[in-house]
N, C-alpha and C positions, 0 to 999 in steps of 0.2 A: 471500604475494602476495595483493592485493585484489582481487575479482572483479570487475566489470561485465558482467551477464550482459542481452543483447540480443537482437534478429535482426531482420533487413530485413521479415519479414513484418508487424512489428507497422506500418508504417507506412503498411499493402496497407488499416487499416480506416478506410472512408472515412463518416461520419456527416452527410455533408451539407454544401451550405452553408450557413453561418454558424456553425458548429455550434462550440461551444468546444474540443471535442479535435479539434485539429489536427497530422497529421504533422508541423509546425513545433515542437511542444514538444521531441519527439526529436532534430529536426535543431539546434535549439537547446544541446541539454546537451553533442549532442556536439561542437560546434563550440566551446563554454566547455569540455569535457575537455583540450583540443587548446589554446587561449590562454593556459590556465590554467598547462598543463604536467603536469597529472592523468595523463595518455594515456600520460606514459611508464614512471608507478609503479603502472598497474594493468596488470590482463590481462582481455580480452575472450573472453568467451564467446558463441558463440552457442546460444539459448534451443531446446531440445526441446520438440519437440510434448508435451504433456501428455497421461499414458496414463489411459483411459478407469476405470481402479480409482481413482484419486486423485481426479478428480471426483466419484464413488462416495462417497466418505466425507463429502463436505459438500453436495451436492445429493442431491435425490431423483429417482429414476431418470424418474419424469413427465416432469418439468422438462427434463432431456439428452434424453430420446427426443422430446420433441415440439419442441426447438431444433435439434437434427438431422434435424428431418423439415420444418422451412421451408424452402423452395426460392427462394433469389434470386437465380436466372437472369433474372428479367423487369425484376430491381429490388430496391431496398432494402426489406425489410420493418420496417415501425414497428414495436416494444415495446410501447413507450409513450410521450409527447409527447417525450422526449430519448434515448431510446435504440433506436437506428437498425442494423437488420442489413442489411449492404453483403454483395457476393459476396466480401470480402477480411477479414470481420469473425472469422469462426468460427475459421480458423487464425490471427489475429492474436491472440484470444481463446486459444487452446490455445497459443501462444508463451508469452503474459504468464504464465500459469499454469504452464506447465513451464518460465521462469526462475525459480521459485520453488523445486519440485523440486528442481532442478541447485543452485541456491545452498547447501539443505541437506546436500546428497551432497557437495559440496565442502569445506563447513566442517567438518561431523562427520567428514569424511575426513582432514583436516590439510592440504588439498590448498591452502584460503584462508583469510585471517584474518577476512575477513568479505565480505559482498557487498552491494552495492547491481544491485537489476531496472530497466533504463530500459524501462520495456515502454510500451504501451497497446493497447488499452483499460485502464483502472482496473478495482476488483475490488470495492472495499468494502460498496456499494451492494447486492453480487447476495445472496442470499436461499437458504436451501434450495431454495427453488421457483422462484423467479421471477430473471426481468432487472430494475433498473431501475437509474435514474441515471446515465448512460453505462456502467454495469456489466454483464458476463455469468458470468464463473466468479466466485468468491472468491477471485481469486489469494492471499493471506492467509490464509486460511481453508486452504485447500488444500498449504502450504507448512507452516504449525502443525500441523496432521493428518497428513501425511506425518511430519513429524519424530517424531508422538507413536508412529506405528502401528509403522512402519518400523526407527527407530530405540530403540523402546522407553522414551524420555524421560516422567516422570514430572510434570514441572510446565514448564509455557514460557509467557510472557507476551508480550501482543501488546499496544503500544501507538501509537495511531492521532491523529497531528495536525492530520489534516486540518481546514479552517474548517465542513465538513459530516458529520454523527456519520455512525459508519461502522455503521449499521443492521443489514446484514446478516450482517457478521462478528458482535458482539453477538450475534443471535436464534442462531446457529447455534453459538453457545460460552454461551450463557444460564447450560445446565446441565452446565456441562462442570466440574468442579475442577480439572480437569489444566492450564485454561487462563485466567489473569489477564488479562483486558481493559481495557486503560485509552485512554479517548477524550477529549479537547479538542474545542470545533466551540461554533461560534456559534449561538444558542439564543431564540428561536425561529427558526426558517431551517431549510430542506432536511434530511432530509425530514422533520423536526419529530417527530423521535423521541431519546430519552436523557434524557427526563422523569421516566421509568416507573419504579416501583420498582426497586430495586438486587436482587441479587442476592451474594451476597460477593464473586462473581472480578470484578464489574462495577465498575470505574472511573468514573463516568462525569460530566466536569465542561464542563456548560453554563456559554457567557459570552456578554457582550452584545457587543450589534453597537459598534463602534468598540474593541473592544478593542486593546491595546498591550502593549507590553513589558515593562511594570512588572506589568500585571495580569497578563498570562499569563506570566511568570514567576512572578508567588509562587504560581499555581493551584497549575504543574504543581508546584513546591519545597514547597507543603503536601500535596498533593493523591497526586501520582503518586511520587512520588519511596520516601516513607516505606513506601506500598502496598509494591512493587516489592522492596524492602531484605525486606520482613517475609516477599513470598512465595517470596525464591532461587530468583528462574526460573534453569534448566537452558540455553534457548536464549532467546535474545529477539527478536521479530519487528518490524519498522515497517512502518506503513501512512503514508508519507510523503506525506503533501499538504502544496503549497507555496501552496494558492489562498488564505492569509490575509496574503498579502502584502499589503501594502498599493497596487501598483501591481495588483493583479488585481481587476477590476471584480466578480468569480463572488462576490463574498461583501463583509463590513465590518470587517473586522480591518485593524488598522494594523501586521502583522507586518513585521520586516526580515528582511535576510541574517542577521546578526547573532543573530538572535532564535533560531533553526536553529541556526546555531552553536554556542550555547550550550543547546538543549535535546540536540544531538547528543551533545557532553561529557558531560552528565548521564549520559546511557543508555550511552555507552560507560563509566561509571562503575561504572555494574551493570550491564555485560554482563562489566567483569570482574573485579569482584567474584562475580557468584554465576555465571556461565556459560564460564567459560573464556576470554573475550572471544569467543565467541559469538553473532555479530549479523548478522541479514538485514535491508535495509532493499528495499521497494518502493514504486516509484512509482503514487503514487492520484492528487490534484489540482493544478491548478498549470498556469494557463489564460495565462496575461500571457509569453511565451516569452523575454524576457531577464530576467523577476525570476524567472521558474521555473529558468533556465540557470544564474544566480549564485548561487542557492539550493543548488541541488544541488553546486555544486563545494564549498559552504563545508559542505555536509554530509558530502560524502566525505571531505575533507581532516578534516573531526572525527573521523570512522571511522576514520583514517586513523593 
């Protein structure tokens, strides 16, 4: 059985007005699970708080102790210009991240065949040390790391579609070999990192603003596909952003439904191929809420 791993907290994070993550993205996918007819070939989990050692492994204890010591009783505290702590942030933040958790403890259990995190906040953004870009844990980060400690896995690969490179996953698996990184994202653009010299496990393919279907399919089929085959990841992770849609203003990609669809084949190709079919996918961006909702069903149904 397929997961979907959730909970009503993540919808408690409030970032403001105007702010792009809106609890409508969630009410969105699930109200396209339910149209779709999704709703009645999966199973719903609801997401565990996230225990305080699993954060441990990809932040630095600074960075936790001084995020649990902002006090927003009076109000939301600023980040930075886009990331906003509400009184409903932190446990929606510790949800996102222990849907991550649970997705591994199920799959390596035989309990699911794979799992998709409807969470939010996103994850990709957050940093050993720091918040930024609507991010606070590394949900990603923290879900590869569990798999590796926990379960003793030797190589797992993480790769990230979002239309914004996933920064902080990157710095935090830089020098890891246990862990293949591969990222898509529109270049120059947010946060204007994935320039920087490679590393071996680092994937990292910058594309121009208008990209489409044609281009970002031969990227990833030159690009990521061959990486992936050569380094037999063990478990395989997604940092799904759907914000290079083409109806989502958050960036300039001409991505469709379609386009997900067809990257999601791919990777369930190699997930089982070298992972057992072995796949978590989480949700990072994907601001437009009925191209993020359509998105996501033609993603699961690939999963699927």
């Amino acid at each position: 059985m397929f997961a979907f791993i959730s909970h009503p907290d993540c919808l408690k994070h409030d970032a403001g007005p105007g702010h792009p993550d809106t609890p409508e993205r969630l009410h969105a996918i699930n109200n396209a699970l339910l149209t779709s007819g999704l709703d009645f070939v999966i199973r719903h989990y609801d997401a565990p708080l996230v225990e305080r050692e699993a954060l441990d492994r990809v932040h630095t204890r600074a960075y936790l102790d001084s995020l649990y010591a902002l006090d927003t009783s009076k109000g939301p505290v600023r980040l930075d210009d886009d990331t906003i702590l509400s009184p409903g942030t932190l446990r929606a933040a510790e949800r996102s991240a222990g849907a991550g958790v649970l997705g591994v403890e199920l799959i390596m259990k035989g309990e699911a065949s794979g799992a998709f995190c409807g969470i939010r906040p996103p994850g990709h953004h957050a940093e050993a040390g720091g918040a930024m870009g609507f991010c606070y844990f590394n949900n990603i980060a923290v879900a590869a790391a569990h798999a590796l400690a926990v379960h003793g896995l030797e190589r797992v690969a993480i790769v990230d579609f979002d239309v914004h490179h996933g920064n902080g996953t990157e710095a935090i698996f830089r020098n890891e070999p246990r862990v293949l990184f591969c990222s898509s994202f529109q270049h120059p653009f947010y946060p204007f990192t994935g320039d920087e010299k490679q590393t071996e496990n680092l994937i990292d393919v910058p594309l121009p603003a208008g990209t489409g279907s044609k281009v970002f399919r031969k990227a990833i089929s030159e690009r990521w596909l061959p990486a992936l085959d050569a380094f037999k990841p063990q478990f395989l992770f997604v940092s799904a952003g759907f914000d290079g849609h083409i109806a989502d203003e958050m960036a300039h990609f001409a991505l469709v439904e379609a386009d997900y669809e067809w990257l999601t084949e791919r990777l369930m190709g190699i997930a089982r191929g070298h992972c057992d079919g072995r796949i978590l996918s989480m949700l990072e961006g994907g601001y437009e809420p009925g191209a993020l909702a359509r998105s996501v069903v033609r993603h699961i149904k690939a999963m699927l």
